[in-house]
PDB file of N, H, CA, C and O in Angstrom:
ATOM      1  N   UNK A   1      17.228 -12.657   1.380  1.00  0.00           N
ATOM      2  CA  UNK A   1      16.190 -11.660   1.640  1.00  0.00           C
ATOM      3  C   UNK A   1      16.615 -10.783   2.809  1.00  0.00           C
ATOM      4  O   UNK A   1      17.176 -11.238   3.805  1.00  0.00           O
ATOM      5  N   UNK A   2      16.284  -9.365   2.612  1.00  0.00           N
ATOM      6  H   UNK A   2      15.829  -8.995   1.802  1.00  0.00           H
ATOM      7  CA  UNK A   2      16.593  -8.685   3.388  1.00  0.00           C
ATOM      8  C   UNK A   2      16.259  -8.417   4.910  1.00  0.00           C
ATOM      9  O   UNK A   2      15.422  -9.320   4.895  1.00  0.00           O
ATOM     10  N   UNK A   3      16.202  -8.032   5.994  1.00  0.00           N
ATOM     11  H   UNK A   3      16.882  -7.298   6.005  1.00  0.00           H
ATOM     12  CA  UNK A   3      15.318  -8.250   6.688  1.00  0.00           C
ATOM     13  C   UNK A   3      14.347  -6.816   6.899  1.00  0.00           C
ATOM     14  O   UNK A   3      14.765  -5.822   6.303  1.00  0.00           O
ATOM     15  N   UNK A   4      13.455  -6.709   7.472  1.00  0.00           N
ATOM     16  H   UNK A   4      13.117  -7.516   7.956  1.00  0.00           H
ATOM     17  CA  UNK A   4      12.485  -5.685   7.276  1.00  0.00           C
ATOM     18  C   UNK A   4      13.376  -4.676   7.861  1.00  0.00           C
ATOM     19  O   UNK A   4      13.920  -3.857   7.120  1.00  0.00           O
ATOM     20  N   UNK A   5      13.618  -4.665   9.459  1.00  0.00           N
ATOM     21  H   UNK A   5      13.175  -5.330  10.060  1.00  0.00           H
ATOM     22  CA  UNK A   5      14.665  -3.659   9.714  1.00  0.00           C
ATOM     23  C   UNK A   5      15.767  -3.236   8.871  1.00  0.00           C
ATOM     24  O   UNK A   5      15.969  -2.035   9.051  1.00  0.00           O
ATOM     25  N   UNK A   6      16.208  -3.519   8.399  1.00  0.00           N
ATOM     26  H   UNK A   6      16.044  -4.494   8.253  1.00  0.00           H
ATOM     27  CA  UNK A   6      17.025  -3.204   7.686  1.00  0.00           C
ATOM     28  C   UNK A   6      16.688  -2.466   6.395  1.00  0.00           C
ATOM     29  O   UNK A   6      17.109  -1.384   5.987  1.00  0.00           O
ATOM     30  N   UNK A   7      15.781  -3.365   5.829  1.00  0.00           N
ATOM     31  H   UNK A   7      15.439  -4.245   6.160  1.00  0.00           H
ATOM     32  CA  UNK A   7      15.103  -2.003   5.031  1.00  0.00           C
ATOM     33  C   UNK A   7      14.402  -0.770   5.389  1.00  0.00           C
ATOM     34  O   UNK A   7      14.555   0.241   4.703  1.00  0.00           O
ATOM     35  N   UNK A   8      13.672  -0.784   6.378  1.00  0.00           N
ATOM     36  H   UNK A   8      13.547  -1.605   6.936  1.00  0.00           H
ATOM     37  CA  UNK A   8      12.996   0.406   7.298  1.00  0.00           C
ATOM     38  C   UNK A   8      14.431   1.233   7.336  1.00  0.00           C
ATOM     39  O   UNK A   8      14.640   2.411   7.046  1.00  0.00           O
ATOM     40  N   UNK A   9      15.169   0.407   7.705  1.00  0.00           N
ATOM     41  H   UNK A   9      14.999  -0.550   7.940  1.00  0.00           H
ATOM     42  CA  UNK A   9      16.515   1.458   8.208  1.00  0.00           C
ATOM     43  C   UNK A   9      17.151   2.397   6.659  1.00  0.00           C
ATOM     44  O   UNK A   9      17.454   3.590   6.681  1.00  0.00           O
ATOM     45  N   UNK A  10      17.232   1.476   5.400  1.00  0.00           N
ATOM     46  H   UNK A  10      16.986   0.507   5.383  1.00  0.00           H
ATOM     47  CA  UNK A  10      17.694   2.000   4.423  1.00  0.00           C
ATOM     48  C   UNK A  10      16.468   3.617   3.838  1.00  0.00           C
ATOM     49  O   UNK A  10      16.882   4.767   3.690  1.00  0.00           O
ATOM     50  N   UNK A  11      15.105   3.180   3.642  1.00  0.00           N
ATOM     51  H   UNK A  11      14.769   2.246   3.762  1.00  0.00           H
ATOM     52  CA  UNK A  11      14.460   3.769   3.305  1.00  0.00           C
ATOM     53  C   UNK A  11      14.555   5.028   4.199  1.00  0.00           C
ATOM     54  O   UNK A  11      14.581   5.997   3.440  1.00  0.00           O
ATOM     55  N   UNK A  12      14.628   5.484   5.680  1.00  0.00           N
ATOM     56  H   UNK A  12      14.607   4.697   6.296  1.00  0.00           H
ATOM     57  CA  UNK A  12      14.855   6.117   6.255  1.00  0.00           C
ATOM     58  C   UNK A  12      16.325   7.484   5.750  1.00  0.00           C
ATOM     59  O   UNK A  12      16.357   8.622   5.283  1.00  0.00           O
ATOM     60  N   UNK A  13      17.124   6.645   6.128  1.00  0.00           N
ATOM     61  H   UNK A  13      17.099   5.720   6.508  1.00  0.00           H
ATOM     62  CA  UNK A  13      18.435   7.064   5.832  1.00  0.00           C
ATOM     63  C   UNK A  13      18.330   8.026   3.979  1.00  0.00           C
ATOM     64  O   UNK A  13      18.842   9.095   3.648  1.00  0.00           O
ATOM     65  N   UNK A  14      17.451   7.044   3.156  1.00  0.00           N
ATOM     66  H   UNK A  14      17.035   6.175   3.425  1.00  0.00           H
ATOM     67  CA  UNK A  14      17.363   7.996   1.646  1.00  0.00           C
ATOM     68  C   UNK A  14      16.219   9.463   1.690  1.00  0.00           C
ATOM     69  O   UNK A  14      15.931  10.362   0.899  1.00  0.00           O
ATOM     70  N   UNK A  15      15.911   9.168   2.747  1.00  0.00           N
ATOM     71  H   UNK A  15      16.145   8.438   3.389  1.00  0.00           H
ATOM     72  CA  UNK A  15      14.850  10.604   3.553  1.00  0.00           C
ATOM     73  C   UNK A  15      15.315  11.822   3.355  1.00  0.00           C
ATOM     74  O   UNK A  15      16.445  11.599   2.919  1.00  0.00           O
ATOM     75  N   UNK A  16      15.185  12.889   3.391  1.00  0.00           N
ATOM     76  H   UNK A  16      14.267  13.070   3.745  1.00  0.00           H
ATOM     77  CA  UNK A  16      15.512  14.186   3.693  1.00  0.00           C
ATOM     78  C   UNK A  16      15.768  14.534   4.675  1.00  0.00           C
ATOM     79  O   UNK A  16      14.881  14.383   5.516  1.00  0.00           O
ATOM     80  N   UNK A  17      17.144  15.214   5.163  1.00  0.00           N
ATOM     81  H   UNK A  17      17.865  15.336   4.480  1.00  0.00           H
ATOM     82  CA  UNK A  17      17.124  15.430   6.693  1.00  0.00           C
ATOM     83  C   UNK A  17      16.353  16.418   7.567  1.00  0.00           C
ATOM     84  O   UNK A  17      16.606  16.683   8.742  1.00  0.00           O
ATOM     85  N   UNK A  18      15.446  16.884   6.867  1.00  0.00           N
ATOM     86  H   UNK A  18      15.241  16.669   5.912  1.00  0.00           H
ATOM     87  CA  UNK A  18      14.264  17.816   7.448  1.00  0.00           C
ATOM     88  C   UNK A  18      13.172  16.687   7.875  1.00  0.00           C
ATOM     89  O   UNK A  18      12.308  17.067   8.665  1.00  0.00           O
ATOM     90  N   UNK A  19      13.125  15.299   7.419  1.00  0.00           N
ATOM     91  H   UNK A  19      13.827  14.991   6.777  1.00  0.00           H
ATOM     92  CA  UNK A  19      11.750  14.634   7.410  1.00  0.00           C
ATOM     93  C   UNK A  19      11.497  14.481   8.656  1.00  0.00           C
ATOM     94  O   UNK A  19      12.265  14.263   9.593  1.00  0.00           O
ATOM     95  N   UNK A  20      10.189  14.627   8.620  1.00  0.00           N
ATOM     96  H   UNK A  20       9.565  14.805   7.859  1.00  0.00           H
ATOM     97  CA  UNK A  20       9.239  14.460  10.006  1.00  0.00           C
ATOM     98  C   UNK A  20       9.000  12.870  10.177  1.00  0.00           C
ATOM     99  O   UNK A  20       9.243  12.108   9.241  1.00  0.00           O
ATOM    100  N   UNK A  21       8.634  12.523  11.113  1.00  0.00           N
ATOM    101  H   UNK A  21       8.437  13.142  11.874  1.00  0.00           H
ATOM    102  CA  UNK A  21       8.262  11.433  11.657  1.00  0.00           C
ATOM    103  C   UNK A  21       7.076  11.133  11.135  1.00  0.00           C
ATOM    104  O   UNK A  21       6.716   9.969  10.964  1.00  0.00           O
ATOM    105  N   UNK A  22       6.590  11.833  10.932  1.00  0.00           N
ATOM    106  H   UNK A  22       6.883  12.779  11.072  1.00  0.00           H
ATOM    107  CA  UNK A  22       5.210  11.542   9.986  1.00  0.00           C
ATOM    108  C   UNK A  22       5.638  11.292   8.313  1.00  0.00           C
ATOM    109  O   UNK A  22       4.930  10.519   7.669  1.00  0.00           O
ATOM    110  N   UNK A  23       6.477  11.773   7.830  1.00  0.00           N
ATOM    111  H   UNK A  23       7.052  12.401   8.353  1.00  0.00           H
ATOM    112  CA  UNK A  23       7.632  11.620   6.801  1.00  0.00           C
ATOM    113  C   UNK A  23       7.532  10.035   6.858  1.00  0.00           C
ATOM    114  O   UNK A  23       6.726   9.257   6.349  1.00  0.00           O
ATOM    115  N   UNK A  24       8.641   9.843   7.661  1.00  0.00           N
ATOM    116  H   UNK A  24       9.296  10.475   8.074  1.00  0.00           H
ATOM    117  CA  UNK A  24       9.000   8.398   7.894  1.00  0.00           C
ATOM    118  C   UNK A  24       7.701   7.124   7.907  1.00  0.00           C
ATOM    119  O   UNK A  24       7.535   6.003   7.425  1.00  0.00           O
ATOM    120  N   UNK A  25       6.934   8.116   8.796  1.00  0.00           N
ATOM    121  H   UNK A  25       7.069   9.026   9.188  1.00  0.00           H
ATOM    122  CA  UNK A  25       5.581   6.788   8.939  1.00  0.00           C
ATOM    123  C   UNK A  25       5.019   6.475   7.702  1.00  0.00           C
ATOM    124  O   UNK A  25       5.024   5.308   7.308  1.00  0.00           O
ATOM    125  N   UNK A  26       4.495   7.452   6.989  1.00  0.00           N
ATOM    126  H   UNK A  26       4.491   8.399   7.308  1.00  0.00           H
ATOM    127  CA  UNK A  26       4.136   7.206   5.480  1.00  0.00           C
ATOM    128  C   UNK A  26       5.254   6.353   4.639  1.00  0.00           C
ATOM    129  O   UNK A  26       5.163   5.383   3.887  1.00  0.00           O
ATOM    130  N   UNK A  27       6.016   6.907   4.963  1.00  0.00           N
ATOM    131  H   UNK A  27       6.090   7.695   5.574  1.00  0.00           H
ATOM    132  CA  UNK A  27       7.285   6.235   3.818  1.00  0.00           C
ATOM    133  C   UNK A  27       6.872   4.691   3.945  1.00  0.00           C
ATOM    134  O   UNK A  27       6.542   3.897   3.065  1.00  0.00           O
ATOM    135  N   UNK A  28       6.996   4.529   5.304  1.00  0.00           N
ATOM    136  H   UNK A  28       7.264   5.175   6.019  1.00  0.00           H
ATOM    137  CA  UNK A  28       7.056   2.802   5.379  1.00  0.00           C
ATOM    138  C   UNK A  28       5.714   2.279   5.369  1.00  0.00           C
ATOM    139  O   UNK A  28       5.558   1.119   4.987  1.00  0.00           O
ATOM    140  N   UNK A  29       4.862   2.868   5.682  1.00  0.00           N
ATOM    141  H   UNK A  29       4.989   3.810   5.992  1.00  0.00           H
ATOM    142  CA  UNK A  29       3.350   2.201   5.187  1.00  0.00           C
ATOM    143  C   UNK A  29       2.980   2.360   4.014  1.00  0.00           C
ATOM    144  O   UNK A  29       1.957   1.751   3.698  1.00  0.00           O
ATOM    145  N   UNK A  30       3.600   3.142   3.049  1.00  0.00           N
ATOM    146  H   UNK A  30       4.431   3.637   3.305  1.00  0.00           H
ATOM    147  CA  UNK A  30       3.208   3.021   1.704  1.00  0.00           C
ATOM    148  C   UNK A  30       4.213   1.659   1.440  1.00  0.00           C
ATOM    149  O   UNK A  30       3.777   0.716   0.780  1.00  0.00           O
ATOM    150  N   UNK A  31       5.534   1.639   1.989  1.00  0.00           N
ATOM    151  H   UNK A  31       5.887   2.405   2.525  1.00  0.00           H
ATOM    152  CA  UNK A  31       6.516   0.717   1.367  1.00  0.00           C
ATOM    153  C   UNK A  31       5.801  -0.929   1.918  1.00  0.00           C
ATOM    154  O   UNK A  31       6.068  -2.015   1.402  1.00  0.00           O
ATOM    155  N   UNK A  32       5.170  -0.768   2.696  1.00  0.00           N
ATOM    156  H   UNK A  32       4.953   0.114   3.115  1.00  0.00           H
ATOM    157  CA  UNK A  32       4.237  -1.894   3.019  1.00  0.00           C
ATOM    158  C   UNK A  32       2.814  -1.934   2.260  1.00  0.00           C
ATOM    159  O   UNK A  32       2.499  -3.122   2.199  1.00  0.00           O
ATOM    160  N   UNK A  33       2.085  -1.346   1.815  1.00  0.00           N
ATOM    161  H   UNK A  33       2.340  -0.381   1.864  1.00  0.00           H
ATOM    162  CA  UNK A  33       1.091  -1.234   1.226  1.00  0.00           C
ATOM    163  C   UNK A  33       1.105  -2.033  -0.268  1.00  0.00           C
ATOM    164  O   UNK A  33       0.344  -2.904  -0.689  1.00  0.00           O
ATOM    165  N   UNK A  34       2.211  -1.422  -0.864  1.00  0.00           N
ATOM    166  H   UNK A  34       2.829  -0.714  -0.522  1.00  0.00           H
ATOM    167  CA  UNK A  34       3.086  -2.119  -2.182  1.00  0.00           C
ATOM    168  C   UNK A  34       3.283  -3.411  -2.032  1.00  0.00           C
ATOM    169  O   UNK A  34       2.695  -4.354  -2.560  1.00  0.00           O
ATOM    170  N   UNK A  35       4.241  -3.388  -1.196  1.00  0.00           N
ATOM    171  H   UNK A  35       4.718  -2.621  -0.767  1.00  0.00           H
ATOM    172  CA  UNK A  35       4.491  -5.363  -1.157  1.00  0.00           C
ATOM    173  C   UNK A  35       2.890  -6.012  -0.392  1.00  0.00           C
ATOM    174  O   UNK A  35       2.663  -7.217  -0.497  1.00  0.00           O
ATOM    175  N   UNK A  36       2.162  -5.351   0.138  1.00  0.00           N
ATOM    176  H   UNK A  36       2.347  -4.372   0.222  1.00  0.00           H
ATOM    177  CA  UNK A  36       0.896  -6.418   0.180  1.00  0.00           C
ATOM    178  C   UNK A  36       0.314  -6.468  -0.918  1.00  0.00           C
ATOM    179  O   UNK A  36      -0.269  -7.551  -0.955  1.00  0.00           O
ATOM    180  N   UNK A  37       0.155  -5.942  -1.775  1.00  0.00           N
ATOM    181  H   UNK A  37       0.629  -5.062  -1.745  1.00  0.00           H
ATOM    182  CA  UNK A  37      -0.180  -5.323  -3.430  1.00  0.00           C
ATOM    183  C   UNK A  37       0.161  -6.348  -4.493  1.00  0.00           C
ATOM    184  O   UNK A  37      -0.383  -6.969  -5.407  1.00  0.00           O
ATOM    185  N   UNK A  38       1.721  -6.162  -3.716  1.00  0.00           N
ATOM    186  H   UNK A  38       2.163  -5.658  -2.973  1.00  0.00           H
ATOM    187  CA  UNK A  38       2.647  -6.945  -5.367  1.00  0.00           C
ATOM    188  C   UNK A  38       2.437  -8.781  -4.543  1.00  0.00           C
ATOM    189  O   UNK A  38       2.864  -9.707  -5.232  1.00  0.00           O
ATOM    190  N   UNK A  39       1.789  -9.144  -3.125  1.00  0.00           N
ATOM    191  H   UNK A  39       1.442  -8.392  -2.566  1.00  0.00           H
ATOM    192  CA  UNK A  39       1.596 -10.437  -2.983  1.00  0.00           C
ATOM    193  C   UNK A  39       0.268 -10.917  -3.275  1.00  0.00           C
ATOM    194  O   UNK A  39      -0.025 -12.063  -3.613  1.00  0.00           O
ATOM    195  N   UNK A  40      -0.620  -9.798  -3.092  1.00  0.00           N
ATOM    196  H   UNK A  40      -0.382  -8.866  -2.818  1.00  0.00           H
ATOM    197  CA  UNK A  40      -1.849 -10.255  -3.859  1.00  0.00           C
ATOM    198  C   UNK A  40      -1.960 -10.510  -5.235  1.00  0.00           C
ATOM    199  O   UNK A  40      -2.738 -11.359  -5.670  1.00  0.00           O
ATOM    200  N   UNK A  41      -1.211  -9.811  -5.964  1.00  0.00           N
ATOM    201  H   UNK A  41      -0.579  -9.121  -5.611  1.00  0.00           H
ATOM    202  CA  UNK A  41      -1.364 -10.113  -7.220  1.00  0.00           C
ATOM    203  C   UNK A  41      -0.707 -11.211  -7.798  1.00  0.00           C
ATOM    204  O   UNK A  41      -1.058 -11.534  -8.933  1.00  0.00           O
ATOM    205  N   UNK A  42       0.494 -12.072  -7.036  1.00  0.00           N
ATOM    206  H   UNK A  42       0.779 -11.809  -6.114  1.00  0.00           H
ATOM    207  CA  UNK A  42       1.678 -12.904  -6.999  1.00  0.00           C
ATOM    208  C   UNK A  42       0.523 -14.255  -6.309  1.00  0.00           C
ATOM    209  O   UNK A  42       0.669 -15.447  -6.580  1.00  0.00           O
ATOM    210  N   UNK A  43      -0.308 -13.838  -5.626  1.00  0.00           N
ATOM    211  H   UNK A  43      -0.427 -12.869  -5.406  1.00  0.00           H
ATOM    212  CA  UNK A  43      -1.173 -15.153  -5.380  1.00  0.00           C
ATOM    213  C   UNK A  43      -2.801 -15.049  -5.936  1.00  0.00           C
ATOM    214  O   UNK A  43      -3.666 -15.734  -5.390  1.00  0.00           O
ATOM    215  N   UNK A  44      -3.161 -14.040  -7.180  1.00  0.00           N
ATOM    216  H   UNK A  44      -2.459 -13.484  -7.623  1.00  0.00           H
ATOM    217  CA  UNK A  44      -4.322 -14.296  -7.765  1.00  0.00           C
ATOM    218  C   UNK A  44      -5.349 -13.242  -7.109  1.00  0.00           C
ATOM    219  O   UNK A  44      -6.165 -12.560  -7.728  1.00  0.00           O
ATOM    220  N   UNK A  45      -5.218 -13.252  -6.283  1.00  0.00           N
ATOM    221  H   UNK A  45      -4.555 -13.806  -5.779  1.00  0.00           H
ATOM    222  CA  UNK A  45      -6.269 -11.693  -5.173  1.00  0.00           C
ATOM    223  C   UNK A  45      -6.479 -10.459  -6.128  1.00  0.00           C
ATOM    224  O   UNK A  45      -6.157  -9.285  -5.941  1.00  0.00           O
ATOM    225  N   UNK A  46      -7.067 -11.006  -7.131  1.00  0.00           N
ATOM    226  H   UNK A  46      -7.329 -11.959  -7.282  1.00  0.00           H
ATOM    227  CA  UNK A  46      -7.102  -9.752  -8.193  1.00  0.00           C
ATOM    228  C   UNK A  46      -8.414  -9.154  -8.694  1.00  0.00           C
ATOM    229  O   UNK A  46      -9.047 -10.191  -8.892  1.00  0.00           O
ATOM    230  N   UNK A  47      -9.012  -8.425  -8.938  1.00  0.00           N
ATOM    231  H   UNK A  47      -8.498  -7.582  -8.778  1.00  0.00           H
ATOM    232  CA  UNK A  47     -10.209  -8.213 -10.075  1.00  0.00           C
ATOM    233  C   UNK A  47     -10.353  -7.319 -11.190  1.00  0.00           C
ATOM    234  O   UNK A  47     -10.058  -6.124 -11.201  1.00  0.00           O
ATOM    235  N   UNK A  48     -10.757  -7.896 -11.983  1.00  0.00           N
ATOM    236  H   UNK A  48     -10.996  -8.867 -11.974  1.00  0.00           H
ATOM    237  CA  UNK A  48     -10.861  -7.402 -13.508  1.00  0.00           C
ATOM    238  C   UNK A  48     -11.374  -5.670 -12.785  1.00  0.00           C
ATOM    239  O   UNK A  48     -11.783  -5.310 -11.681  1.00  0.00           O
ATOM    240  N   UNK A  49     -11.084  -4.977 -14.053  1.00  0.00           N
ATOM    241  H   UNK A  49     -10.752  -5.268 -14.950  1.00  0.00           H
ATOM    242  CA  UNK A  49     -11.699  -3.369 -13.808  1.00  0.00           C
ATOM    243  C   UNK A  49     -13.439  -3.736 -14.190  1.00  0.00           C
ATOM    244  O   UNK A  49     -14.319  -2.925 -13.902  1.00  0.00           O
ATOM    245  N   UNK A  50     -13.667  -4.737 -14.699  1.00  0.00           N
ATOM    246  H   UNK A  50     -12.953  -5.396 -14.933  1.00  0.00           H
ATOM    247  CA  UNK A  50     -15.354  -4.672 -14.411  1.00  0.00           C
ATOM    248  C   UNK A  50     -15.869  -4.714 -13.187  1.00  0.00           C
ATOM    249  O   UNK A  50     -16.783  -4.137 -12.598  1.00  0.00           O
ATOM    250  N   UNK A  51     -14.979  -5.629 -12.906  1.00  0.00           N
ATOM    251  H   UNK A  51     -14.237  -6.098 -13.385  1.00  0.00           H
ATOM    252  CA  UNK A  51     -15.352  -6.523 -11.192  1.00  0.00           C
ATOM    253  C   UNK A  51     -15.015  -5.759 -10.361  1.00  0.00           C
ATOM    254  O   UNK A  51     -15.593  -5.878  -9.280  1.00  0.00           O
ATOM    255  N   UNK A  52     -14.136  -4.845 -10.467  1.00  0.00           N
ATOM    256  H   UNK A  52     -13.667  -4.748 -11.345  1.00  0.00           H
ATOM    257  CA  UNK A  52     -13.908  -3.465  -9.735  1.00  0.00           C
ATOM    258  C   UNK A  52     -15.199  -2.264  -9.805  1.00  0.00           C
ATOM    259  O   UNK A  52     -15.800  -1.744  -8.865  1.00  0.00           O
ATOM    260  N   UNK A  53     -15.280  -2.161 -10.530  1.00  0.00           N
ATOM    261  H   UNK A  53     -14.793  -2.584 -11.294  1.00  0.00           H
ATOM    262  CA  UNK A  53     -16.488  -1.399 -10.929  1.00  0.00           C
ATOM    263  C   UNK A  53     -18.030  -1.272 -10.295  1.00  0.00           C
ATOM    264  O   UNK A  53     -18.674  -0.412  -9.694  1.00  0.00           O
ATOM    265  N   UNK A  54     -18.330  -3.159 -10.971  1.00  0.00           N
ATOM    266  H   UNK A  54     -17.807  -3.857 -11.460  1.00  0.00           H
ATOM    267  CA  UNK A  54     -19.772  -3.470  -9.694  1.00  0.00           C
ATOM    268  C   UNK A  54     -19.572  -3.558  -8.578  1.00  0.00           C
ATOM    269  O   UNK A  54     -20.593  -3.677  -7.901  1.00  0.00           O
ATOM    270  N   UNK A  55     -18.191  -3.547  -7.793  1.00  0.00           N
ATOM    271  H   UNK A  55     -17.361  -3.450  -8.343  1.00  0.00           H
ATOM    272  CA  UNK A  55     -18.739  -3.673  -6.381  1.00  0.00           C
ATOM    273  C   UNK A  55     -18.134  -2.389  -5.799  1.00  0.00           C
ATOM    274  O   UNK A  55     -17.898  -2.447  -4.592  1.00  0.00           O
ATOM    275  N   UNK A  56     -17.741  -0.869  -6.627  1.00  0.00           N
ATOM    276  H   UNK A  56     -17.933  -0.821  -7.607  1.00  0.00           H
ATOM    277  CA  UNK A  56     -17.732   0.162  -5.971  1.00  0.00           C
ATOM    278  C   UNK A  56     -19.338   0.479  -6.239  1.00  0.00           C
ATOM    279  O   UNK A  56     -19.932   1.138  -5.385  1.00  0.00           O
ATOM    280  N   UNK A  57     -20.122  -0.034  -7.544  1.00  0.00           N
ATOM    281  H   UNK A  57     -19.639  -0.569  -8.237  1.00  0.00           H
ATOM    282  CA  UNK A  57     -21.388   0.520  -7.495  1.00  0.00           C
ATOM    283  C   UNK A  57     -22.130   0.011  -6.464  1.00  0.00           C
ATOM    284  O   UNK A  57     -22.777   0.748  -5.721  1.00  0.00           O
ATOM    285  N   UNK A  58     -22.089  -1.496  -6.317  1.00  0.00           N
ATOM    286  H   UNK A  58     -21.563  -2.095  -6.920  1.00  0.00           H
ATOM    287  CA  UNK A  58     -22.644  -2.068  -4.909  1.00  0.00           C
ATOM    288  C   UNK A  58     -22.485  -1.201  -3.457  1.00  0.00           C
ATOM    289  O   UNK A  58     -23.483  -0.988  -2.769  1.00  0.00           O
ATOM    290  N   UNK A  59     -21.025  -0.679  -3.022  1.00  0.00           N
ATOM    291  H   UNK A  59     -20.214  -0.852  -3.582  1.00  0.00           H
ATOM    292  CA  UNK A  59     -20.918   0.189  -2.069  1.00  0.00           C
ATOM    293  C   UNK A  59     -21.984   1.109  -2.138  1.00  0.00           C
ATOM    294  O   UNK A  59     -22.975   0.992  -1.417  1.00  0.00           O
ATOM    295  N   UNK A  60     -21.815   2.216  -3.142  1.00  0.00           N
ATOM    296  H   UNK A  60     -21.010   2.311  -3.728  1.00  0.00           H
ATOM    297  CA  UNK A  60     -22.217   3.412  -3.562  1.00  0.00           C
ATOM    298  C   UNK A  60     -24.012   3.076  -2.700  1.00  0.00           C
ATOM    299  O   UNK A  60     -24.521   3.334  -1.609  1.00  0.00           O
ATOM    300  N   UNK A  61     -24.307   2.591  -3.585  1.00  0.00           N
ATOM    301  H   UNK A  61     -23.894   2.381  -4.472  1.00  0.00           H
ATOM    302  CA  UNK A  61     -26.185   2.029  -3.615  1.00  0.00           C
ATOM    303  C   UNK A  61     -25.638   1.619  -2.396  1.00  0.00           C
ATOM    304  O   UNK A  61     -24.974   2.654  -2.335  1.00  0.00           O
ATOM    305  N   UNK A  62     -25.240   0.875  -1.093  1.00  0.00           N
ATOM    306  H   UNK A  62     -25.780   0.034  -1.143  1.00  0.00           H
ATOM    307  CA  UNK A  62     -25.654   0.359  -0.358  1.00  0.00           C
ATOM    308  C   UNK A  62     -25.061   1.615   0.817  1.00  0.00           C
ATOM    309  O   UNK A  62     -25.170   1.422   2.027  1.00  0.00           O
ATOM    310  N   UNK A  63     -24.506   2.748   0.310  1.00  0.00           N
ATOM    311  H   UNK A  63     -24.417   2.905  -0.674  1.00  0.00           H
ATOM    312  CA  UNK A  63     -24.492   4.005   1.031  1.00  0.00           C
ATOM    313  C   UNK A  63     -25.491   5.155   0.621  1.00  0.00           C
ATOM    314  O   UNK A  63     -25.258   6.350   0.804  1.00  0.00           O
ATOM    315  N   UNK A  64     -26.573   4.668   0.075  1.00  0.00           N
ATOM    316  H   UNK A  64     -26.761   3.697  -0.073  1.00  0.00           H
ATOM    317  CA  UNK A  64     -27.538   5.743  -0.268  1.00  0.00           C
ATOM    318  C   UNK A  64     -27.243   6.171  -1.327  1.00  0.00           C
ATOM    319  O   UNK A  64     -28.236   6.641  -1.882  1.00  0.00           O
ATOM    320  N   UNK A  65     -25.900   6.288  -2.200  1.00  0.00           N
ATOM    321  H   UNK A  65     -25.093   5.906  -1.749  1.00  0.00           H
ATOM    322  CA  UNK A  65     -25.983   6.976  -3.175  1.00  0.00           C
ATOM    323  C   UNK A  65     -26.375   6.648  -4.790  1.00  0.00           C
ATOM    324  O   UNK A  65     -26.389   7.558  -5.619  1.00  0.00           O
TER     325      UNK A  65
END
């Protein structure tokens, strides 16, 4: 396994040499966002699109709307 630096470092480097630092920050918080994603789903942390559904309607109604 790779180590995180090292990937931070690769993903960087495949960047554009115009990229902003804000470029970079996204890059790696999406590239982190994914692997928390692909471990929830790798340990069951999942819900059906119904079960998705009632508890954006639960939000909704419990924001007035």
């Amino acid at each position: 396994m790779r180590r995180p630096k090292d990937e931070a470092l690769e993903l960087i480097k495949r960047l554009p040499d115009d990229a902003t630092t804000l470029d970079i920050l996204e890059t790696l918080c999406f590239k982190e966002q994914v692997e928390r994603g692909l471990r929830d789903v790798a340990e069951g942390r999942v819900l059906s699109h119904d079960e998705l559904k009632a508890q954006i309607a639960r939000w909704r109604k419990s924001a007035g709307r």
